[in-house]
C-alpha angles and dihedrals in degrees: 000000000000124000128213129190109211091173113128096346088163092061126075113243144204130184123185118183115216107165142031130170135147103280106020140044114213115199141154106213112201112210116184108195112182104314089336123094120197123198121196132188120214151188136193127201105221084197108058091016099236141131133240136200102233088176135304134212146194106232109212090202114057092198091069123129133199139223116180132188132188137219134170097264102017154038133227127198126170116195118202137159093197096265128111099285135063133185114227109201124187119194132176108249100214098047098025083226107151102240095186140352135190156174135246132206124184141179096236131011135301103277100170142299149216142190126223097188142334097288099042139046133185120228129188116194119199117210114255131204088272102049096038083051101047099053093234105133090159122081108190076201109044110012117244128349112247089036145085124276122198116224122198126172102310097332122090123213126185104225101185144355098220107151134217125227 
């Protein structure tokens, strides 16, 4: 048997798995309808074979981009459009509630990130034309451009200077 899903076939869409285990999908589904781009997070019971709302937002900047990470009581997505500045967002898995949300400034540009676990995240910032211009190789924030910066719940902490070419 083939299935086919016929749902929104006029929208672009973009699905983006984060998290499988044996009883629950995790996923952020991406829907750009006209200029406006939705994101959903979802969730599907493997058991009853429903799904479920997690949250869902309207995303002002359609270049975003999106990078999520599960844990067993949270969410973390980090929204980012490769400039200096990033959006953390926690959210409570269960009830989809946002628990915190910040904003990010760097010296540089959004390079990539990881998380390590739900409390701390790594983040590498590249330099960009206005930093490597300006002669400022030091962020009070974030460390230096072109290096890593620790995230842990709210405090920043540079964690290294290493430089790309």
């Amino acid at each position: 048997m083939k299935v086919v899903d016929i749902r929104n076939v006029f929208e672009k869409r973009r699905i983006q798995l984060f998290y499988v285990d044996d009883d629950f999908i995790y996923y952020a589904e991406e829907k750009l309808q006209g200029e406006l781009s939705n994101l959903y997070i979802l969730e599907y019971n493997r058991d009853t074979r429903r799904e479920r709302l997690v949250t869902n937002y309207t995303l002002e900047d359609s270049s975003f981009v999106q990078h999520i990470f599960a844990f067993e009581e949270t969410i973390l997505l980090v929204l980012e459009n490769g400039s200096s500045s990033i959006w953390v967002v926690e959210l409570d898995r269960r009830s989809g509630m946002e628990l915190s949300r910040r904003k990010l400034n760097f010296t540089g540009r959004f390079y990539e990130c990881k998380a390590i676990d739900a409390n701390n995240i790594i983040f590498t910032a590249a330099p960009d034309e206005k930093s490597k211009g300006n002669g400022i190789g030091h962020n009070t924030s974030c460390g230096f451009y072109g290096g890593r910066c620790f995230f842990r719940k709210g405090k920043y902490k540079s964690i290294g200077s290493e430089r790309f070419q």
